[in-house]
C-alpha positions in Angstrom: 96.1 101.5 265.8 99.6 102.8 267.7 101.8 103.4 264.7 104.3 100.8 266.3 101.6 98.2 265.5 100.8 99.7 262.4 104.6 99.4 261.4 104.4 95.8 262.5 101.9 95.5 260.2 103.3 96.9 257.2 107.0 94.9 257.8 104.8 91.6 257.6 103.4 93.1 254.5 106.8 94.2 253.0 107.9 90.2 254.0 104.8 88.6 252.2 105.4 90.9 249.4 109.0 89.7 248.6 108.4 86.4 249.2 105.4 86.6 246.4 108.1 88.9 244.4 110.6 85.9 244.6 108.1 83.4 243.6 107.1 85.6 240.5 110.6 85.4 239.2 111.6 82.2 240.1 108.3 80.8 237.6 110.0 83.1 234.5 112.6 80.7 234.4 111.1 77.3 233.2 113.9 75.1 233.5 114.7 75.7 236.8 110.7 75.4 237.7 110.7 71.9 235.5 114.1 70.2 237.8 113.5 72.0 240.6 109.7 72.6 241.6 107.9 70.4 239.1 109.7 67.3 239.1 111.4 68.0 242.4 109.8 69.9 245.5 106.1 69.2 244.5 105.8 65.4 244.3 106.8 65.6 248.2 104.3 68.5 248.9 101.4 67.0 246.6 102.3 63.4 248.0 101.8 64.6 251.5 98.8 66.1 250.7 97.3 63.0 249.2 98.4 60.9 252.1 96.8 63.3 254.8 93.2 63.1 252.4 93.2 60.1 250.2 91.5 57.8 253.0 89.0 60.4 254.1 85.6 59.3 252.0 84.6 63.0 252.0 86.4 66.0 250.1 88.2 67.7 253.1 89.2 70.8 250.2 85.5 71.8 249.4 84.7 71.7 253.4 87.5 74.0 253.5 86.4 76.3 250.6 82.8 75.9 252.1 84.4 77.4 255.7 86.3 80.4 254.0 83.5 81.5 252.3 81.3 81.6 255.5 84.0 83.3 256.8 84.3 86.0 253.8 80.6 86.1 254.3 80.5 87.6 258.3 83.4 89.4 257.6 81.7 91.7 255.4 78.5 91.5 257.7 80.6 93.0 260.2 82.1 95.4 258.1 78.7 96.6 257.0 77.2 97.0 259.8 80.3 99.0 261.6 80.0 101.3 258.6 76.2 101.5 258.9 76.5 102.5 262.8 79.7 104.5 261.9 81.9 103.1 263.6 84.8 102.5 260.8 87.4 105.0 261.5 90.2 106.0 259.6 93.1 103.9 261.7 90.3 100.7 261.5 89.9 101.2 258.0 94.0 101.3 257.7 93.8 98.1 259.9 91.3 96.6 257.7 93.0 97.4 254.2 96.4 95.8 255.4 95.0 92.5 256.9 93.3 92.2 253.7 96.5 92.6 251.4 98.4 90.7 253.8 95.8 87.7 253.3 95.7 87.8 249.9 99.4 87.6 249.8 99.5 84.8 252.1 97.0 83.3 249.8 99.0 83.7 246.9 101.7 82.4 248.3 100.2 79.2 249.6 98.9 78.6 246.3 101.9 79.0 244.4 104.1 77.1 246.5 101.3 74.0 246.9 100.8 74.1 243.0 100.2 77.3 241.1 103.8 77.1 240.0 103.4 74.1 237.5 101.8 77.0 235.3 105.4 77.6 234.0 107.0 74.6 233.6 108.2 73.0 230.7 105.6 70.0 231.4 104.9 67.4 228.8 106.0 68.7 225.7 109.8 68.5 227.0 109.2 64.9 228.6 107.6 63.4 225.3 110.0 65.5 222.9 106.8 67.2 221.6 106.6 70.2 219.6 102.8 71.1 219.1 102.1 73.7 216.4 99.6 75.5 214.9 97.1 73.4 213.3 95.8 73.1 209.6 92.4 71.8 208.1 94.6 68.8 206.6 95.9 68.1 210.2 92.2 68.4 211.7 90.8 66.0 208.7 93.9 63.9 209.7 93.3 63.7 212.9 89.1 63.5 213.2 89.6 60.9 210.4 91.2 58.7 213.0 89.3 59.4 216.2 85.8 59.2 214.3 87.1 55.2 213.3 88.2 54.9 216.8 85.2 56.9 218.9 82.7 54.5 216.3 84.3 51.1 216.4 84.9 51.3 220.1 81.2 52.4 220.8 79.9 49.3 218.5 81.4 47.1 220.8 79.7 48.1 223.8 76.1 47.6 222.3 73.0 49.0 222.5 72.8 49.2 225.8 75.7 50.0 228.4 76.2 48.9 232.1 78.4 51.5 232.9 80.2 51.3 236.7 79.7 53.4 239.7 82.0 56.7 240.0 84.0 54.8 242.8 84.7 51.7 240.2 85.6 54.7 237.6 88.0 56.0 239.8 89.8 53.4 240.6 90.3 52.1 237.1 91.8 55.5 236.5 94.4 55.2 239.1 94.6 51.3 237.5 95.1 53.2 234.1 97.8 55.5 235.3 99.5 52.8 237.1 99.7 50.7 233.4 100.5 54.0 231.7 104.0 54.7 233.5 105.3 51.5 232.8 106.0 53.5 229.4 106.0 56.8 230.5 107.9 56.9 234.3 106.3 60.6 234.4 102.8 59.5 235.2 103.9 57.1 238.3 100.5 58.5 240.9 101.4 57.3 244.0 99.1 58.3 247.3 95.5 58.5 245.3 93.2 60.8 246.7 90.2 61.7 244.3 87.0 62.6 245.3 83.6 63.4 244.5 83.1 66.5 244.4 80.1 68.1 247.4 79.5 71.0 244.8 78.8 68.5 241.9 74.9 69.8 240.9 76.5 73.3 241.6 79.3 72.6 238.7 76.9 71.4 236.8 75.4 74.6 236.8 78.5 76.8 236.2 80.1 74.6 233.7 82.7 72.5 234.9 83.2 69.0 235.7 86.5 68.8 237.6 88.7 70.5 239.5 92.0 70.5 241.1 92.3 71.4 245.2 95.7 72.6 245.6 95.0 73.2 249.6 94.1 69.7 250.4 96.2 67.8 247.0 92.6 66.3 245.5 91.2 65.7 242.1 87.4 66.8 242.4 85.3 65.0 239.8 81.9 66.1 239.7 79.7 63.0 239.5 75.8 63.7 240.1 73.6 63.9 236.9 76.5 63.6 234.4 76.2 61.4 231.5 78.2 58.0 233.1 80.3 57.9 229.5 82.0 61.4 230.3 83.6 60.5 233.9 86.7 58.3 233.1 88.1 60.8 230.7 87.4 64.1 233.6 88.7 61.7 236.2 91.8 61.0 234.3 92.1 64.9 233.7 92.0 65.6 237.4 94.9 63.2 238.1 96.8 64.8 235.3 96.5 68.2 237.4 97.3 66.3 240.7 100.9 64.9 238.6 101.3 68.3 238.6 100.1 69.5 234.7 98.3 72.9 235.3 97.5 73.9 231.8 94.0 72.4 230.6 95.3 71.3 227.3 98.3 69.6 229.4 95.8 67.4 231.6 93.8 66.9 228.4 96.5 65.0 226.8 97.6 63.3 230.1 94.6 62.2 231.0 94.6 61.2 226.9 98.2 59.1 227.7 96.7 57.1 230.7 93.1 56.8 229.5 94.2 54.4 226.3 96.1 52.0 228.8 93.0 51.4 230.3 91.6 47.3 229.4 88.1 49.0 230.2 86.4 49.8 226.5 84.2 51.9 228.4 87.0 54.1 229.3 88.4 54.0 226.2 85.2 55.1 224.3 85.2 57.6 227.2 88.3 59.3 225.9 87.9 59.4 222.5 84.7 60.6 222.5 85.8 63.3 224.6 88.9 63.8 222.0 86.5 63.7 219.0 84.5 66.4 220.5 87.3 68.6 220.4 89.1 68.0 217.5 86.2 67.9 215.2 84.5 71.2 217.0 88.2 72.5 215.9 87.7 71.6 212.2 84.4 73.2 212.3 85.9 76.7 212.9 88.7 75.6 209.8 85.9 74.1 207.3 82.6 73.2 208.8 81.4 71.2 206.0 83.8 68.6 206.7 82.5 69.1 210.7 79.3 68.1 209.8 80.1 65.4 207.3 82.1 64.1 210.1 79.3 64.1 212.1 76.9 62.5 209.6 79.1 59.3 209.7 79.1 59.2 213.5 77.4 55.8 214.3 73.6 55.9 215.7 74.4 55.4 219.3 77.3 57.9 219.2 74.6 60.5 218.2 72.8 59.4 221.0 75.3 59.9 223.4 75.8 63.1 221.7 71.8 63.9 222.4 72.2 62.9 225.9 75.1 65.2 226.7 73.4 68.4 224.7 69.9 67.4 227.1 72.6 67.6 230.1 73.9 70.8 229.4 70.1 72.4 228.6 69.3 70.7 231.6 71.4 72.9 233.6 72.0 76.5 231.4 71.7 79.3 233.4 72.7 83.2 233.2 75.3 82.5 235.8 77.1 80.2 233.7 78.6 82.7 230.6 79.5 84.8 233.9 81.7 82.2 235.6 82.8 80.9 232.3 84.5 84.0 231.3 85.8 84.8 235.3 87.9 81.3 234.5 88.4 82.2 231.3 91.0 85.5 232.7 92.3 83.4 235.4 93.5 80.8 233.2 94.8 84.3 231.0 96.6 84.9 233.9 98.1 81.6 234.5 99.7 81.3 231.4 97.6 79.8 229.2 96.3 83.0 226.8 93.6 81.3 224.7 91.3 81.9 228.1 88.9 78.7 228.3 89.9 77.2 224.8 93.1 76.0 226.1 91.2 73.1 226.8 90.9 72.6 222.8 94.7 73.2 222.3 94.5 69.3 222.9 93.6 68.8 219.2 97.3 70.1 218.7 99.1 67.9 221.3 96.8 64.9 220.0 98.8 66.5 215.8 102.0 66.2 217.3 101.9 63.1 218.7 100.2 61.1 215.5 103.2 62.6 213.1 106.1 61.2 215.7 104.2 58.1 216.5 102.0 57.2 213.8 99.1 56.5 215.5 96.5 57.2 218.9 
């Protein structure tokens, strides 16, 4: 490498840098990433995004992770086998090093701009007036008091046995859910749908998650083979959150909470407050687990046994590779704002507080 195209190199790497740099301190200032980015920029950039791959039938954001991985894959190939025959030298090395930094910068930048910057915005809690705090065992009995009447009564209803709909029906009555829901909150209007089942579904199953947000392509990714058919309208309703642009866990949680309830479907609802349940009461077990289990003792019959089915799910599908992943999400998340690692997605329990002591009720 000439050290003209070397410098070159390294002025495109200052560039990327600063723009990254001004990214980075534009996010420190919430308000201005709430009326500015949040609420401003990104509903044109996720819009667009939705428009170019909500009629595709196929996920057009795990074909392109699928590429860039085959691609990471021979690049190291090569880079293996030029060391092996020797042929790295200490200006292709230099080369090498600085296309690398400069793509991960690129990458950065990208994600950042298309999404990553919802990390830091005020979000929900400034829209609904919220101010979730710590909770305490009588907040949790509170709270699991009212979701165990809720998660029992609604699952009563549907019987012994439940028809449930195909993933394309769910997702659909979660954009139908949304679209009720902003008639009281304007914040949740989801124009544009594009949510997808995910290619990598039996794969998630393995590592642990259900969902996922795309922000390259602007879709929800719900993973939908083998999963127990009562979990999806709560994860689909999640995924949309994070397409509104929420990007904390606990965020979506409750925003998929907001729109789920609209929903006419008691499927969906017993969907949601199963899921809410779950979290709250695994909450009050780490506060006073003899009340946990009490709580659990009065769950109705067929509750359990939707219980039974999930834990048979997740056995089904435990592997060594899941703690591993698990805990690589759990420091990006660190990283993103949202310190408790993967158990922001129980910080719900205190959105789900806050809200029941301003409105009285779920």
């Amino acid at each position: 490498m000439h050290h003209h195209s070397l410098r070159r190199y390294w002025i495109k790497t200052i560039i990327l840098f600063l723009i990254a740099l001004a990214i980075k301190l534009f996010s420190l200032n919430h308000t201005l990433v709430e009326e500015l980015y949040s609420t401003g920029v990104y509903n044109f950039i996720s819009s667009a995004l939705r428009i170019l791959t909500g009629r595709i039938p196929f996920s057009i954001g795990d074909i392109l992770y699928a590429v860039a991985i085959i691609w990471i894959i021979v690049k190291v190939i090569r880079q293996l086998v030029a060391l092996f025959r020797r042929q790295v030298t200490k200006k292709s090395f230099m080369r090498g090093v600085i296309k690398t930094l400069n793509l991960l910068l690129i990458i950065y930048i990208i994600f950042y701009a298309a999404w990553g910057l919802n990390y830091d915005r005020k979000g929900i809690a400034a829209q609904l007036q919220l101010q979730p705090e710590n909770e305490t065992t009588q907040d949790l009995s509170a709270l699991t008091d009212s979701l165990l009447l809720k998660v029992n009564n609604i699952r009563r209803s549907l019987g012994d046995t439940v028809q449930y709909e195909s993933y394309q029906t769910v997702f659909k009555q979660s954009i139908a859910a949304y679209s009720s829901a902003q008639q009281q909150y304007p914040f949740l209007k989801y124009r544009f749908s594009s949510v997808k089942s995910s290619l990598y579904s039996t794969l998630g199953n393995y590592l642990g998650f259900s969902g996922y947000y795309n922000p390259f392509s602007g879709e929800a990714q719900v993973c939908t083979e083998n999963v127990p058919a009562f979990l999806l309208p709560y994860i689909t309703c999640h995924e949309i959150a994070h397409q509104l642009g929420y990007g904390t866990e606990d965020e979506a949680n409750f925003t998929g909470y907001l729109a789920a309830k609209f929903s006419r479907d008691q499927r969906f609802q017993y969907s949601l407050y199963f899921g809410l349940f779950s979290y709250a009461n695994n909450t009050l077990f780490l506060y006073d687990s003899v009340a946990a289990r009490d709580n659990y003792r009065q769950l109705d019959t067929l509750v359990r046994k939707d219980i039974a089915e999930y834990r048979r799910f997740l056995r089904r599908y435990k592997n060594p590779l899941e703690p591993l992943f698990t805990t690589l999400y759990g420091n990006y998340l660190k990283a993103n704002n949202q310190p408790e690692g993967i158990e922001t997605y129980n910080r719900v329990v205190a959105w789900l507080i806050a809200y029941q002591k301003k409105y009285g009720t779920l």
